[in-house]
Structures are given as structure tokens and as C-alpha cells.
C-alpha positions as CSV (number, residue, x, y, z in Angstrom):
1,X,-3.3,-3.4,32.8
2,X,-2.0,-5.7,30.0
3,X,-3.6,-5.7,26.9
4,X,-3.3,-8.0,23.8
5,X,-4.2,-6.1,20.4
6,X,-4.8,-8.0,17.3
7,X,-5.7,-6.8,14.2
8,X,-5.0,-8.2,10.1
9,X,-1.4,-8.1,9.2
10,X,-2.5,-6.2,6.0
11,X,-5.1,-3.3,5.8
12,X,-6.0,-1.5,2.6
13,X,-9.1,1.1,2.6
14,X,-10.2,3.2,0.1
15,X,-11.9,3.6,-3.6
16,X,-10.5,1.0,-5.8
17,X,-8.7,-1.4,-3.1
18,X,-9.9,-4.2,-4.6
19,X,-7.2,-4.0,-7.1
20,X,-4.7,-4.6,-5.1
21,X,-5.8,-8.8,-4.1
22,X,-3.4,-9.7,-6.1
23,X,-0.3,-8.5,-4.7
24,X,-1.7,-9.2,-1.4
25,X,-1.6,-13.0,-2.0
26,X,1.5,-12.4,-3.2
27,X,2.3,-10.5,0.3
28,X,1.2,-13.9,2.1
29,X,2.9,-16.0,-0.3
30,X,-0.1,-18.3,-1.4
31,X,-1.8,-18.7,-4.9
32,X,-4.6,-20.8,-5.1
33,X,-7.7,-19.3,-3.4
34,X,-10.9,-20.0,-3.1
35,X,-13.1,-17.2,-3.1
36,X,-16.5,-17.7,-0.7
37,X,-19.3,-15.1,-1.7
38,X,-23.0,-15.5,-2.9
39,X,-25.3,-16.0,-5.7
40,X,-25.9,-12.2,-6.0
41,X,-22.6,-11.3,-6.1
42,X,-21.5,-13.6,-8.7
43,X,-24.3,-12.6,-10.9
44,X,-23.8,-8.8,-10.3
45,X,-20.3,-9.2,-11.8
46,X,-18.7,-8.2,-8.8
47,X,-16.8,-11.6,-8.2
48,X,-15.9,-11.5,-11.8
49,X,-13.7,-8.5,-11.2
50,X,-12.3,-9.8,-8.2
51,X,-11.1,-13.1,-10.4
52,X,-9.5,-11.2,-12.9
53,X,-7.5,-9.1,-10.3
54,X,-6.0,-12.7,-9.4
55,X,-5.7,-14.3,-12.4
56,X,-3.9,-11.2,-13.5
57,X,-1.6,-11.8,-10.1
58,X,-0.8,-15.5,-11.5
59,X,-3.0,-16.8,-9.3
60,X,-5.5,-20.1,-9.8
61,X,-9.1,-19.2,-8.5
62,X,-12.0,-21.4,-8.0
63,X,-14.9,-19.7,-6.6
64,X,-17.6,-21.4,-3.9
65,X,-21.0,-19.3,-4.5
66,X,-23.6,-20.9,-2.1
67,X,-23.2,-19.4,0.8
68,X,-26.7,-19.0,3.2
69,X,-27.3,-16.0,5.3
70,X,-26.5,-16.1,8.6
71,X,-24.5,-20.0,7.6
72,X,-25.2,-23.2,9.4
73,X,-23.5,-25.5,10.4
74,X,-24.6,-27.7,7.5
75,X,-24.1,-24.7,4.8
76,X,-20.2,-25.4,5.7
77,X,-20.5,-29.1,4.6
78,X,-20.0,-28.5,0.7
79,X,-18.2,-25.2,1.3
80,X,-15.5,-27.3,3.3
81,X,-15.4,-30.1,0.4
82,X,-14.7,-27.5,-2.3
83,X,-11.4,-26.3,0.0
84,X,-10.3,-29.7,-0.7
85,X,-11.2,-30.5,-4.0
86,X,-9.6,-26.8,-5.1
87,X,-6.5,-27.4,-3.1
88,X,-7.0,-24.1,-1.6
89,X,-4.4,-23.0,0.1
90,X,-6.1,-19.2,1.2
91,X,-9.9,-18.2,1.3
92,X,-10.8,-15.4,0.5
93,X,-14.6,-13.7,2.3
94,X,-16.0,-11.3,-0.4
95,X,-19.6,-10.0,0.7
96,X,-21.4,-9.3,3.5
97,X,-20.7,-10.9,6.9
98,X,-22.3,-14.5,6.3
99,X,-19.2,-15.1,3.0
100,X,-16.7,-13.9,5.2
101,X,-18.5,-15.7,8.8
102,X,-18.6,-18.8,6.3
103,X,-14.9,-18.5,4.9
104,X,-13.5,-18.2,8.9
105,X,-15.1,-21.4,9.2
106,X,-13.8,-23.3,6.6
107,X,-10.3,-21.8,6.7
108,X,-10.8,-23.7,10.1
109,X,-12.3,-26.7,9.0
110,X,-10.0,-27.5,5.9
111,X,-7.5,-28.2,8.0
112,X,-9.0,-30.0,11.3
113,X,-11.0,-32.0,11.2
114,X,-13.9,-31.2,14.5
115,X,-17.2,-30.2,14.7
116,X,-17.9,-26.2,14.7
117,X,-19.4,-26.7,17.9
118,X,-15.7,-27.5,19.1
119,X,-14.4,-23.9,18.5
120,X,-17.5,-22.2,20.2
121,X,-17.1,-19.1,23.3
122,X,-15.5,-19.2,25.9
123,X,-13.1,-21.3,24.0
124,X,-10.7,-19.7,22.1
125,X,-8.5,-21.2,18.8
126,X,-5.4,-20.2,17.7
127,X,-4.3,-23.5,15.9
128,X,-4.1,-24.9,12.1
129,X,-5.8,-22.3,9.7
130,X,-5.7,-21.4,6.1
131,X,-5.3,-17.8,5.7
132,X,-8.2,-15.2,5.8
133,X,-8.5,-12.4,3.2
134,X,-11.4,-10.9,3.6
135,X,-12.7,-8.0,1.5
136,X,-16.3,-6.5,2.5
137,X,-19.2,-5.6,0.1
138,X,-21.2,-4.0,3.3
139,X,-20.4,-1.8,5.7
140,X,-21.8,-3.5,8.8
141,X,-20.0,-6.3,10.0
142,X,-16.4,-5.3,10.5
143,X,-16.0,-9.2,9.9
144,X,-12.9,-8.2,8.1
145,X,-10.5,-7.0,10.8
146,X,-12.4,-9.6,13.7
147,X,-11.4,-12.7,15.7
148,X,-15.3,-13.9,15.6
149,X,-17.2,-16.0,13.4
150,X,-20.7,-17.0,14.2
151,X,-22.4,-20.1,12.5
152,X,-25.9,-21.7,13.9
153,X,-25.7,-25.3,14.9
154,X,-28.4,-27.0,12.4
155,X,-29.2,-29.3,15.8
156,X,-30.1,-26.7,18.4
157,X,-31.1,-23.6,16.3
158,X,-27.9,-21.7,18.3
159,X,-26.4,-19.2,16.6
160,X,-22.2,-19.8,17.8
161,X,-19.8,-17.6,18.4
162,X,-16.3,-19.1,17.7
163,X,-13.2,-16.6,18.8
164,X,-9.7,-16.8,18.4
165,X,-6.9,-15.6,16.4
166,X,-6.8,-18.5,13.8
167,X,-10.3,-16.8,12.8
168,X,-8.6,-13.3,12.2
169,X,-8.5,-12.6,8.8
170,X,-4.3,-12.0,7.5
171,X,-5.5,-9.4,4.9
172,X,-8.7,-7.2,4.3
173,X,-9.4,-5.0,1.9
174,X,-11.8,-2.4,2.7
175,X,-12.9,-0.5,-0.9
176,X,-16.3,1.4,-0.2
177,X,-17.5,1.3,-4.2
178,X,-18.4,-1.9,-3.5
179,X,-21.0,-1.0,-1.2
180,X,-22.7,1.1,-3.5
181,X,-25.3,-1.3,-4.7
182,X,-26.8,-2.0,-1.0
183,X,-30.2,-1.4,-1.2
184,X,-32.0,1.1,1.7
185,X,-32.6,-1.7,4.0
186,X,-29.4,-3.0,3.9
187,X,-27.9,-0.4,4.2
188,X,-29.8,0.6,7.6
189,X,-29.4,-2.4,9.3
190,X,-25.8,-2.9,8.5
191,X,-25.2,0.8,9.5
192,X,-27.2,0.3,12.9
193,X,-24.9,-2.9,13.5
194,X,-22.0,-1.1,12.8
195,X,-22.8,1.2,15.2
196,X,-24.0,-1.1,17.8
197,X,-20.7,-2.7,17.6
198,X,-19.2,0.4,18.2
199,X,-21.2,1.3,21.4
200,X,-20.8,-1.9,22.5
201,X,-16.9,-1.9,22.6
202,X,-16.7,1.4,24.5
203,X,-18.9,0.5,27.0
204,X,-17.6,-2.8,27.6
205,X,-16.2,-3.9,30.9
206,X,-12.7,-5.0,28.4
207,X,-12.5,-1.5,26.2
208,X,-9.1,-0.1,26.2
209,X,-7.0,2.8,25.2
210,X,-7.2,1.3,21.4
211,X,-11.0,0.3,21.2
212,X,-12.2,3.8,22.8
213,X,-10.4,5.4,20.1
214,X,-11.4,3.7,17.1
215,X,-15.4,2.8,18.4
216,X,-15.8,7.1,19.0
217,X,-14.2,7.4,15.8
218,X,-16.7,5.2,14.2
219,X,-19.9,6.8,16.3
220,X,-18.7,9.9,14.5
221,X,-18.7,9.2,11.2
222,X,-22.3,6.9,11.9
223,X,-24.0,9.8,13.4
224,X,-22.8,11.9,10.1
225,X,-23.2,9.6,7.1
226,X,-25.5,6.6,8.3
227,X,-28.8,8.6,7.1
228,X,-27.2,10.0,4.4
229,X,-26.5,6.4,2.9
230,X,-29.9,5.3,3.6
231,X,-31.6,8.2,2.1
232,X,-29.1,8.1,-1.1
233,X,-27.1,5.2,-1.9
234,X,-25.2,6.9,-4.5
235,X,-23.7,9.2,-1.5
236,X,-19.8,8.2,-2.6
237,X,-19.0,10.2,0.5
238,X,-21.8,8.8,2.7
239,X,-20.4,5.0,1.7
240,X,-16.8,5.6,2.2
241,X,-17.5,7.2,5.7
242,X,-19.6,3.9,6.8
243,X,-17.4,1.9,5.3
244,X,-14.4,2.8,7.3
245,X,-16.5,3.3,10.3
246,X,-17.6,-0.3,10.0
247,X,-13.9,-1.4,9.9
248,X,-13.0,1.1,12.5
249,X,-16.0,-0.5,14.8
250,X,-14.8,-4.1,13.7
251,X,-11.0,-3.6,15.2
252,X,-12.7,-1.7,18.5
253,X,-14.8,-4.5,19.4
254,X,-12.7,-7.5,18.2
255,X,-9.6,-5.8,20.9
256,X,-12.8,-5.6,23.7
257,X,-15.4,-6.8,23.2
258,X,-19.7,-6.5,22.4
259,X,-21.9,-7.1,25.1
260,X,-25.7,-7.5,25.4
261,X,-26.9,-6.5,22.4
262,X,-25.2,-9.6,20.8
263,X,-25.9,-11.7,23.7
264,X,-29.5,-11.2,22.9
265,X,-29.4,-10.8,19.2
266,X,-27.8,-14.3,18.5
267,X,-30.6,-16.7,19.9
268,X,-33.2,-14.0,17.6
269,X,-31.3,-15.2,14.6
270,X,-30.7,-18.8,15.6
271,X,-34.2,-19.5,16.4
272,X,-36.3,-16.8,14.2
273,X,-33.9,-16.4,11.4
274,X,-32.9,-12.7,11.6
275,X,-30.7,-11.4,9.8
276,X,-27.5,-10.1,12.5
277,X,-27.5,-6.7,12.1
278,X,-31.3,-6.5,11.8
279,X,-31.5,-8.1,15.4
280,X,-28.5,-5.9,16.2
281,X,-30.9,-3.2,15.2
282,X,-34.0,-4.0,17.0
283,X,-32.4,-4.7,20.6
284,X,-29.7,-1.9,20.6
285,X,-32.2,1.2,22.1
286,X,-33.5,-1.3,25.1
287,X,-30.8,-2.4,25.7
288,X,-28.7,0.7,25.9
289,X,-31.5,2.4,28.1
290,X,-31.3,-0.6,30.7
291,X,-27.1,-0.6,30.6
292,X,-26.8,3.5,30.6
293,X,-26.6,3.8,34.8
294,X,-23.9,1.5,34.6
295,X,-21.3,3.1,32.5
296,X,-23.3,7.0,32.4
297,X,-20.3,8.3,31.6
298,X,-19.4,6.5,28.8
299,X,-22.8,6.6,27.3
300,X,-22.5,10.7,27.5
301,X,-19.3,10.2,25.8
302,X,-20.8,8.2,22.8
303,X,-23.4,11.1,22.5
304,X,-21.3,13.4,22.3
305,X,-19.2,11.7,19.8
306,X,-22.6,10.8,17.4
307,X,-23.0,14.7,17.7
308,X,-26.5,14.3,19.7
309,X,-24.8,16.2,22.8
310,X,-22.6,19.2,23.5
311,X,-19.7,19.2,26.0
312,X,-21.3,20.9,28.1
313,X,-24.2,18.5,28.6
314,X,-24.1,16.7,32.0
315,X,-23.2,12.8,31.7
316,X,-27.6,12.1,32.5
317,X,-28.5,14.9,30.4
318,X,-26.4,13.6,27.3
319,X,-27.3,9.8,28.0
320,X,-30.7,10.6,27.3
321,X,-30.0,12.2,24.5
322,X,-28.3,9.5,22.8
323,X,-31.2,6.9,23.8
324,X,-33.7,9.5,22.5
325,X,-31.5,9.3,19.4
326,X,-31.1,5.7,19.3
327,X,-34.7,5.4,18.8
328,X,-35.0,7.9,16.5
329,X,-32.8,6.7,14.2
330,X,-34.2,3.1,14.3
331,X,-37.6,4.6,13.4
332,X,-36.3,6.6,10.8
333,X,-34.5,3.5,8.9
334,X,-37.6,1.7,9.9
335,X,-36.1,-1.1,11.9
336,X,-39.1,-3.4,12.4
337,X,-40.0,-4.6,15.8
338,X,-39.9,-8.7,16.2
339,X,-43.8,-8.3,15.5
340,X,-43.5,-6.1,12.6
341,X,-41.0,-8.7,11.3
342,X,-43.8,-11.2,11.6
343,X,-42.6,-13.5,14.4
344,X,-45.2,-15.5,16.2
345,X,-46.0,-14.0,19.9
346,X,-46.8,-17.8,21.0
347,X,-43.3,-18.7,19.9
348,X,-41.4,-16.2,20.6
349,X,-43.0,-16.3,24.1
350,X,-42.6,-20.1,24.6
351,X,-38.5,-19.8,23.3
352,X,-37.8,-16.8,25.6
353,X,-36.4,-19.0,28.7
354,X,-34.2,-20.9,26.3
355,X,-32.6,-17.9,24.6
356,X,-31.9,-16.0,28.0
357,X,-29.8,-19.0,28.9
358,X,-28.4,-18.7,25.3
359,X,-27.5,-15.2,25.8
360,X,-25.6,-15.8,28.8
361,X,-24.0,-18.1,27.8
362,X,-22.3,-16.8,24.9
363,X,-20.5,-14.7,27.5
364,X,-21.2,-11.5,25.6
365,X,-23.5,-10.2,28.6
366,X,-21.0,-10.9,31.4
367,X,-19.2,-8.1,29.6
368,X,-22.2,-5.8,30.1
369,X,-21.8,-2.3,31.8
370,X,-25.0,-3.9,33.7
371,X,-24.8,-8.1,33.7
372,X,-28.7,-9.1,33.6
373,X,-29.7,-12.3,35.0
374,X,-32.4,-14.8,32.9
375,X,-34.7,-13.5,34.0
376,X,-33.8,-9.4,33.4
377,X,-33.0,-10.8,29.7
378,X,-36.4,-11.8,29.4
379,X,-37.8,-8.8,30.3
380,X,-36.0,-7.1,27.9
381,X,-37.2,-9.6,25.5
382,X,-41.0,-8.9,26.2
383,X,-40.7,-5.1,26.1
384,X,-38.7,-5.0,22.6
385,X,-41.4,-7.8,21.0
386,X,-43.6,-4.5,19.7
387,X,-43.5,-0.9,19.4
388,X,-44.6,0.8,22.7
């Protein structure tokens, strides 16, 4: 089996990474980024540091601070304009996943001029792009070292996911102090997306000699550190170990792929306004106990990576284990349930047609150890709405 790997061109991890920005741009040969990141950011100091590591590089930096969580497609309108006003010729993604989801866009959308809609899956787009740098302040996403952005469309309430390698960031810049400052609930549902990404690109129908390797690596470190950076933020070993795993789980899945978890999770955010990884978070234990028979194997292997099972565990025995875990874990982060979140049963109810079709059609579940059908994804739907 062929397989095409792609991953950014540069790739520097570790405490105090974010000093070297500058020589990166010089690496790429551009000078005049615009740096996408938010409000808190900014007022943290945070991006502050980040400009004087340019400016100290030669470089002329404007800075666009309002991005929106989880962006829209109308969020990109004044982010676009100030690529052009700035002259940018780089952006630069420093935050969570919605700067850097935001900066893919735009690095797009400065130079062609189409709707978003136009680079949504199955499509892919590997044409005219400003380059990426992306440099993460949570260690969830893996945005940094993906071919994916996802941005809701303001008309239909449906979250997008665009793919292809003009959405690959060049350069990222993974430096764990950064992270430091996530508060507990961040932190939890960023770690829990991390690691769904991870399980995801194992037991995808596209994993491959590179993603199996990097997504165990990543279950291992999330199964060691994940509580210990909700419980103490301050854990400097705890951060750097998600961190990395984050990235690690970024690369896996970008090279595979996720499945149903973010087939399902994307309509929750598009229609309800969850945050990603929260939705992440409340799906992945249904949905791994309804996919487990078809990839058993591969589930016991995840176990026994997290640490939940022992070698010598059969493949049933340690499946189990890791969706006895699974839940465990969300309870003790205190993932909320749609219900706890406060989401309306009437709505959610009356919207659960529309976002099965979603899901499927974001291709995600078609690489599903199990591919549902509407009406299954419903189901799963109704049985995660509150706790059991």
C-alpha cells in the first residue's frame, strides 16, 4: 500500500520554543506576518512576547486579535481584510485551535478569492496559500502539524471541514510553558480531544505504519499526564507530556484520518455551539463502545498503550477496559453531558435528522471501524443526550 505522509517542513518542541519565530520566518524567507490569536492572549501578554521575538528578527508585525471560538464563516470577513491591509505575506496561528483554524482560512482566502464553502471535504486544496506558522497555546488540537481547518458556515449552522495541503501549516512551534495558564476545564477537554484524535487515527480504516506509531505514542503519555494536568496546572512535566502528545496525535490523524467521533462532534458545535474538544469529549465513550467489535484488536492495543490493560489481557477483555476507562476519565474531568451543558431536549431532538446527514457527510464516519447509517448516528445521539 502507498501512502502519502505530510507533516510541517519545520518542527520545534520544547520549553522556550517560542524564541525561535524569528529565525523561522527567516527559514521560510518572509517578513511581514500577521499574527491571528485572541483577546485573552493579547491581554495576558503572551502575544507581546511573541512580537518582540519578531521584531527582534527584523520582521514587521501587525497583529489581528478578534478571533471567535469555533470561527465562522463571517468571523473570517475582517480577519481576511487585515491580510490585505497588512501586506501579510505569512500568518502566523498563536492560541488554541479556533486562531490557528482561523489563520488556515485566511492564509487561503488572502490569496483566492471563493467562498469557504468552496474548499469543504471531500474536496481537497493544494493551491495558492500564504504560509502557516502555527505555534499552540493548548494542547488539544494538534492544529499545528494538520491538513484540516474547520469553520461553521454562518448560513446553515455547519461546522466545515476543509482538507488539503495548502492548509498544512510550513512551521509550528510546539513550547509547552505556554500552556501553563489553561485553566482545569480547558485543560480537560483539550486533553480528552487530544486523545480522541489519537484513538481515532489508529482505528481508522486509513492508519498506517506512521499514524499507529505516533497516535500509541500519544495514548501513552495521555493516560500518564492528562489527570495530572487537570488536577495541577503547574505540573511542568504533566504540560510538556500533553503538549507533545497533542502534536504527536495531530501528525497521526492528519497522515489517516478521525472518524466518528468528529463526524458527530461537528454538527454539536455548528448547531449548539460547543466548543470541539468539549463535543470531542462527550461523544468519544459511545462511540468507542459502538466501533470496538469492529477493530477489537486495535481497541485492546490502545488500552494497553493508555496503561488500562496488560499484555496478557485478551483483545475483549482489554477493550472493555479501555471503555470502562474512557468513561471514567470523562467523569473524572467532569465532561458534561449535552443536558448538563444546558442544551434544549426539544431542539436537540428536532436537529438530530439534520446532523446525522451532517455527519456523514463530512466523510469522517465512512472511515469508521463500524460505518453507521442515519439512523445508527441518531441513536447514538439519543443515548449520549444525558448521563445513563
Amino acid at each position: 500500500m502507498t501512502v502519502n505522509l505530510a507533516m510541517p517542513r519545520f518542527l520545534t518542541v520544547g520549553a522556550g520554543a517560542l524564541t525561535t519565530a524569528g529565525g523561522a520566518l527567516i527559514k521560510l524567507g518572509v517578513c511581514r506576518p500577521l499574527i491571528v490569536t485572541d483577546k485573552y492572549l493579547v491581554s495576558s501578554g503572551a502575544t507581546s512576547k511573541l512580537e518582540k521575538v519578531l521584531i527582534d528578527a527584523g520582521c514587521a508585525v501587525a497583529v489581528f486579535s478578534d478571533t471567535v471560538p469555533d470561527p465562522t464563516t463571517s468571523s473570517l470577513i475582517p480577519a481576511v481584510e487585515a491580510v490585505r491591509q497588512h501586506g501579510a505575506d505569512c500568518v502566523i496561528g498563536f492560541g488554541g485551535g479556533s486562531p490557528m483554524d482561523t489563520a488556515k482560512a485566511i492564509a487561503v482566502l488572502g490569496q483566492v478569492d471563493e467562498p469557504m464553502r468552496r474548499f469543504k471535504a471531500p474536496s481537497t486544496y493544494a493551491g495558492p496559500a500564504l504560509p502557516i506558522v502555527a505555534i499552540p497555546t493548548t494542547s488539544g488540537s494538534g492544529s499545528e502539524a494538520t491538513q484540516f481547518t474547520v469553520i461553521t458556515d454562518d448560513d446553515s449552522d455547519e461546522k466545515m471541514l476543509c482538507s488539503g495541503l495548502s492548509f498544512l501549516p510550513s512551521v509550528a512551534i510546539v513550547d509547552y510553558q505556554l500552556s501553563t495558564t489553561m485553566p482545569p476545564r480547558l485543560t480537560a477537554d483539550t486533553g480528552v480531544d487530544a486523545l480522541t484524535h489519537a484513538i481515532e487515527a489508529y482505528v481508522s480504516r486509513k492508519a498506517n505504519w506512521l499514524s499507529d506509531s505516533l497516535a500509541l505514542g500519544a495514548i501513552a503519555a495521555i493516560g500518564k499526564y492528562l489527570r495530572r494536568a487537570y488536577r495541577d496546572g503547574n505540573d511542568a512535566e504533566a504540560r510538556e507530556g500533553m503538549m507533545f502528545a497533542a502534536t504527536q496525535a495531530g501528525i497521526a490523524f492528519s497522515n489517516s484520518s478521525v472518524c466518528l467521533v468528529h463526524g458527530m462532534s461537528r454538527p454539536i458545535g455548528g448547531h449548539f455551539r460547543v466548543a470541539h474538544g468539549l463535543s470531542n469529549a462527550m461523544l468519544l465513550p459511545a462511540v468507542a463502545e459502538y466501533s470496538a467489535h469492529g477493530a477489537e484488536a486495535r481497541y485492546a492495543a490502545c488500552a494497553r498503550a493508555y496503561g488500562v490493560a496488560h499484555d496478557t489481557d485478551e483483545d475483549a477483555g482489554a477493550t472493555r477496559k479501555l471503555i470502562g476507562e474512557l468513561r471514567q476519565l470523562c467523569s473524572d474531568v467532569e465532561v458534561p453531558t449535552p443536558e448538563d451543558y444546558g442544551i434544549d431536549r426539544a431542539k436537540w431532538e428536532r436537529l438530530l435528522p439534520v446532523m446525522a446527514e451532517q455527519a456523514l457527510a463530512s466523510g469522517s464516519p465512512a472511515n469508521n471501524p463500524v460505518v453507521p447509517t442515519a439512523a445508527e448516528i441518531v441513536e447514538l445521539y439519543e443515548a449520549m443526550y444525558a448521563r445513563a
